[in-house]
C-alpha positions as CSV (number, residue, x, y, z in Angstrom):
1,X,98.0,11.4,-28.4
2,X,101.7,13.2,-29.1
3,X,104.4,11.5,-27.4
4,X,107.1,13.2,-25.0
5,X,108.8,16.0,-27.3
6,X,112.5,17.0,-25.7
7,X,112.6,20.2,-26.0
8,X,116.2,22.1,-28.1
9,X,117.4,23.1,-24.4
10,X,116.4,20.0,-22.7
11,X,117.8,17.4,-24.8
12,X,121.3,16.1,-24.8
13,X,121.3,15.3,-29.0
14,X,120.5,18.9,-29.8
15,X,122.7,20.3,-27.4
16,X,125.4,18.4,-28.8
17,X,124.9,20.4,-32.1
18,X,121.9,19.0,-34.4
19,X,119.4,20.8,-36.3
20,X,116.1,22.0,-34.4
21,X,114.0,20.0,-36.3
22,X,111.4,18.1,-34.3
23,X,112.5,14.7,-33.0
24,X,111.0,11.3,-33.8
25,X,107.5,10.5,-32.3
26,X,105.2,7.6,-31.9
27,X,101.9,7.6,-31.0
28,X,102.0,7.7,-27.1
29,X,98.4,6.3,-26.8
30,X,99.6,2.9,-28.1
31,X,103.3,2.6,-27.3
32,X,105.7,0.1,-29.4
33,X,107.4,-2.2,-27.9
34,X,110.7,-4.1,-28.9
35,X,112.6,-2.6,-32.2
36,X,111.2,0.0,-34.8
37,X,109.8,-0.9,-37.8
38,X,111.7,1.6,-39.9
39,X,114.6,0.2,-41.5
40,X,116.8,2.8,-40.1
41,X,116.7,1.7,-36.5
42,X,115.6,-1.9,-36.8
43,X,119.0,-2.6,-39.9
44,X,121.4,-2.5,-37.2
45,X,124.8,-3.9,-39.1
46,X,127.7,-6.0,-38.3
47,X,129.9,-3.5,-36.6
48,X,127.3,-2.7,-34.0
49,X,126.1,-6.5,-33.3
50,X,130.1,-7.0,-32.9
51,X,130.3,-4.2,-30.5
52,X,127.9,-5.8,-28.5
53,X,129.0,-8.8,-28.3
54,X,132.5,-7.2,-27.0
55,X,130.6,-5.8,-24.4
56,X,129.1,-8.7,-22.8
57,X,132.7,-10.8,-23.0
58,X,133.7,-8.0,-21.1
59,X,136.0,-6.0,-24.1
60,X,135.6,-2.2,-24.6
61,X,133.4,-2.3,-27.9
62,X,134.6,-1.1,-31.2
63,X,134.1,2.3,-31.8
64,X,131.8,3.7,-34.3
65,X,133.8,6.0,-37.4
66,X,133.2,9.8,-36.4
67,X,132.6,12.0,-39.4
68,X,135.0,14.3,-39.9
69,X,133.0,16.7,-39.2
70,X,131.3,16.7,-36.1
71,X,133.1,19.5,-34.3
72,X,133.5,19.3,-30.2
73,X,133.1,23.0,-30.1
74,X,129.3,22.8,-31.2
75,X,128.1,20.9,-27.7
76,X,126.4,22.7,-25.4
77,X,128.5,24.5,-23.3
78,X,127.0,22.9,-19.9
79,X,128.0,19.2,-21.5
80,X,131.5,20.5,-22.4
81,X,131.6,21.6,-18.4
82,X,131.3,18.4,-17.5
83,X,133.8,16.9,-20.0
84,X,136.0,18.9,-18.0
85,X,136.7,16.2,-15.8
86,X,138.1,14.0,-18.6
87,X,141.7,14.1,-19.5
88,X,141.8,16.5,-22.8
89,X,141.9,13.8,-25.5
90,X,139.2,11.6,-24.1
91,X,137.2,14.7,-23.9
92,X,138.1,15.5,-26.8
93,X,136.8,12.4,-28.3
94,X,133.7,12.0,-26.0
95,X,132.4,15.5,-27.3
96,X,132.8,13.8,-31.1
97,X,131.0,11.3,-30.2
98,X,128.3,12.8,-28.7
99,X,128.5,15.3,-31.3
100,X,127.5,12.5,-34.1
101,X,125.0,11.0,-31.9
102,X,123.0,14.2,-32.0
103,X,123.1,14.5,-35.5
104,X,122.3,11.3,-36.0
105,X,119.7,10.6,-33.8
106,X,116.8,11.8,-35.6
107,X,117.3,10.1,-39.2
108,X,119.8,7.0,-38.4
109,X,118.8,6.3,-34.4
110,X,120.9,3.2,-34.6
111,X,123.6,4.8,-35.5
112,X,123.5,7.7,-32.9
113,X,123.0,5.1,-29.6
114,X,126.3,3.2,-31.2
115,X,128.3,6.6,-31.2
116,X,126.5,7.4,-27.6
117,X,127.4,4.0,-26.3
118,X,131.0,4.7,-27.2
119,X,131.1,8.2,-25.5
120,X,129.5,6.1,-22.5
121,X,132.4,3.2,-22.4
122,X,135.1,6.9,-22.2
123,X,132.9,8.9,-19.9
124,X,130.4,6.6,-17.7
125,X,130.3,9.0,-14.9
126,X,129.5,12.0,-17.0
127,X,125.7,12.4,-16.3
128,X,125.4,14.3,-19.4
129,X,126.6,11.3,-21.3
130,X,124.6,8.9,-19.9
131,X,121.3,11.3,-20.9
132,X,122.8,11.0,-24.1
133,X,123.0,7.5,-24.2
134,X,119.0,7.6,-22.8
135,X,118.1,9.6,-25.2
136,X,119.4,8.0,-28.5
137,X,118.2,4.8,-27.1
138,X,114.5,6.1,-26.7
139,X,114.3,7.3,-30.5
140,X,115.9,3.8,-31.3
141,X,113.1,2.2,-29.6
142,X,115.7,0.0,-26.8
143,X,113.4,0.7,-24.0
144,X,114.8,-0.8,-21.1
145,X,118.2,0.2,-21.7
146,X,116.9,4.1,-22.3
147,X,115.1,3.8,-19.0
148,X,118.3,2.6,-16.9
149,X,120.4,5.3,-18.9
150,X,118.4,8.3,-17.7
151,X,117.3,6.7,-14.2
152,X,121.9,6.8,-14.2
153,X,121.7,9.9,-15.3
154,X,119.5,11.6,-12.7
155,X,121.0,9.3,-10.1
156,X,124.6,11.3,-11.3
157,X,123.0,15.0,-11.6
158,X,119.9,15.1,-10.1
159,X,118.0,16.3,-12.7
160,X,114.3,15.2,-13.3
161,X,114.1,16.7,-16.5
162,X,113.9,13.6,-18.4
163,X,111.0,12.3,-16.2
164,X,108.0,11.8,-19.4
165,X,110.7,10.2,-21.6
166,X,111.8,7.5,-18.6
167,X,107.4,7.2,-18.0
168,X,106.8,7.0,-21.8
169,X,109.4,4.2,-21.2
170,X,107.5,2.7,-18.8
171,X,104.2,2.6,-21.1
172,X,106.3,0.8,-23.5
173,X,107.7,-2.1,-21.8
174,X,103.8,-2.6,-20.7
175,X,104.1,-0.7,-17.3
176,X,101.4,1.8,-17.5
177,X,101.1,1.9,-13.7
178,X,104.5,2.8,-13.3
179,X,104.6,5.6,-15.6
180,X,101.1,6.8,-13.7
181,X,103.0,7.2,-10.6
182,X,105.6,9.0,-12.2
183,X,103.4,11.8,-11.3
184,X,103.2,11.2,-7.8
185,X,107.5,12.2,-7.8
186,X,108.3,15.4,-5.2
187,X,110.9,16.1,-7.9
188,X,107.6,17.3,-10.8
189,X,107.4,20.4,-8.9
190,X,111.1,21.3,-10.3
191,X,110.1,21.2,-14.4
192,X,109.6,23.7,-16.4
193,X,105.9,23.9,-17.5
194,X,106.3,22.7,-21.2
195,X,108.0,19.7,-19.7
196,X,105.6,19.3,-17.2
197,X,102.5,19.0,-19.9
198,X,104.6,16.3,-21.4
199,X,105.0,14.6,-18.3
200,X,100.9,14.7,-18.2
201,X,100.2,13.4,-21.6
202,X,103.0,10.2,-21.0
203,X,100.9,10.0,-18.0
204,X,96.7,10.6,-19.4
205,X,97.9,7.7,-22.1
206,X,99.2,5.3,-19.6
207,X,95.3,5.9,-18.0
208,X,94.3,5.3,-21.5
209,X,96.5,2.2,-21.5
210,X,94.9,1.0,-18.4
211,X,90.8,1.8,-20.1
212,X,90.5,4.8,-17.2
213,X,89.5,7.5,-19.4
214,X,88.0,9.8,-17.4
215,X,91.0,9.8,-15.0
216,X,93.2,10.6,-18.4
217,X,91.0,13.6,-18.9
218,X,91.5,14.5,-15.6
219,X,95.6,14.9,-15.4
220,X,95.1,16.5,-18.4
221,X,92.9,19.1,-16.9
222,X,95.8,19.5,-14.8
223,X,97.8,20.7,-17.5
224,X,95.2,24.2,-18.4
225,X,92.3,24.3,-20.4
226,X,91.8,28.2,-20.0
227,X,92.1,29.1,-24.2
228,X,92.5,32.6,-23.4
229,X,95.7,31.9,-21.1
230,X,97.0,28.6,-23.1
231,X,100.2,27.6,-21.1
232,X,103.9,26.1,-22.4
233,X,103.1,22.8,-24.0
234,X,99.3,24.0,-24.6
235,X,98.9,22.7,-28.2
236,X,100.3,19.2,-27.9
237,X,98.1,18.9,-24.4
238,X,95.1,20.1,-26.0
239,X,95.7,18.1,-28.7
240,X,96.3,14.8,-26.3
241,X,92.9,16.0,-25.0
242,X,90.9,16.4,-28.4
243,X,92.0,13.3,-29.4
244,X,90.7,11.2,-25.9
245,X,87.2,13.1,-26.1
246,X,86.9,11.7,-29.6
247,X,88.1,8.7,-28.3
248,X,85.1,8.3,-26.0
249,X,82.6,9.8,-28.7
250,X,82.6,13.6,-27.4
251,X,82.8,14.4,-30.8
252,X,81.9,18.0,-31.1
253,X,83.7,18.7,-28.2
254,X,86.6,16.9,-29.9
255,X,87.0,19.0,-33.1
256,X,87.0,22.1,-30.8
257,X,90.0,21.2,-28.8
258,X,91.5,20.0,-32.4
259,X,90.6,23.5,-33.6
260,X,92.2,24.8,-30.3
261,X,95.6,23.3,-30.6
262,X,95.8,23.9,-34.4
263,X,95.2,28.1,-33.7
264,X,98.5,27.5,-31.2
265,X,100.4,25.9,-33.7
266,X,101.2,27.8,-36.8
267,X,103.5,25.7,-38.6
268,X,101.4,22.6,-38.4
269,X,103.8,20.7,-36.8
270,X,100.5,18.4,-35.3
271,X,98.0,17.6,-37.6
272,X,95.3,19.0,-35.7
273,X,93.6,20.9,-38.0
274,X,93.4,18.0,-40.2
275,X,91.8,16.0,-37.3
276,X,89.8,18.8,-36.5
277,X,88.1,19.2,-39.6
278,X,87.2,15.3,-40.2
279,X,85.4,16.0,-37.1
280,X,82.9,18.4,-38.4
């Protein structure tokens, strides 16, 4: 089942300037816990052990290097809004930060949450930093700290839009109940549809994490299943629901939703067709 996808608009490391290249997944129906395995995020080195350490003897921490060329001017321009309230220098060098964390956060995760950690110590009470800080921590597989980063950050702008990655959080610290009432939040009714669908596939694999299958197909009924209207965020949901129907042996009906989300997705960014076809 695909994982919570932040969409270019949505999410605080592209608007700070990185490529739109899809982000980082895991498998949502069997979330990791603790550090990746990849050596990019699990090799963190000296200077960002050291920087924690600062930080819990109560010392700023040291600073990540910025590359040179990680220009302020290519944040979004709702984040540099809200910089606005920082003196120009520290803005300045908030927006660099932030700036490298977005670039980063797809091929070096490590790396990105140490150059969103330092925007954070600058800019704490900048909402759009903290989602930063959330967001970099997520792909780096720091759980916990991604979940009170974007819980901080809603708290600051109220914005739910981060509401699958902070239940996707949930799943992975072992909390599938929690991300299942995620659902159950006034504030859903306020997403954009795309998000929304991701919000009910974080939500069908905590049901799968809890052996309630039929309930997982359920919420993601919620989401459409009409193939001649397919809604935003139709060929990942599809997809989440091909792959629970094979999961509980429906395997004709299985290769048909496969085929379903495979037709919506023209660049093969899901492997759908692939799945389909070792179906039939």
């Amino acid at each position: 089942m695909p994982a919570p996808r932040r969409n270019r608009g949505d999410d605080p490391a592209a608007r700070a300037g990185r490529s739109s290249a899809p982000g980082r997944r895991r498998t949502a129906s069997s979330p990791r816990s603790g550090r990746p395995t990849d050596g990019s995020a699990a090799g963190m080195d000296r200077r960002e052990r050291d920087s924690r350490s600062a930080a819990e003897r109560g010392r700023p921490p040291e600073s990540p290097p910025v590359p040179e060329d990680a220009d302020p001017s290519r944040l979004d321009r709702g984040v540099r809004a809200e910089l606005r309230s920082l003196s120009k220098p520290n803005a300045e060098a908030v927006a660099r930060h932030l700036v490298a964390a977005g670039e980063l956060v797809d091929t070096d995760p490590a790396r990105a949450l140490a150059h969103a950690r330092a925007a954070r110590a600058r800019a704490g009470r900048v909402a759009a930093v903290r989602e930063a800080v959330g967001i970099a921590a997520y792909h780096a597989g720091e759980w916990a700290e991604a979940l009170t980063e974007l819980r901080t950050a809603r708290r600051i702008s109220g914005d739910p839009r981060n509401l699958p990655v902070v239940a996707d959080c949930e799943r992975a610290l072992g909390r599938p109940q929690q991300a299942v009432r995620a659902l159950s939040e006034p504030d859903v009714r306020r997403l954009d549809a795309e998000t929304r669908a991701e919000l009910l596939i974080v939500v069908a694999g905590a049901r799968r994490d809890l052996g309630q299958m039929d309930a997982a197909l359920s919420v993601l009924a919620r989401g459409g299943l009409d193939r001649d209207r397919p809604r935003p965020g139709a060929a990942r949901l599809w997809y989440a629901y091909a792959d629970l129907l094979a999961a509980t042996g429906r395997t004709d009906e299985a290769a048909s939703w496969f085929a379903a989300s495979a037709a919506l997705d023209p660049e093969g960014e899901l492997d759908a067709a692939d799945r389909a076809a070792a179906l039939l």
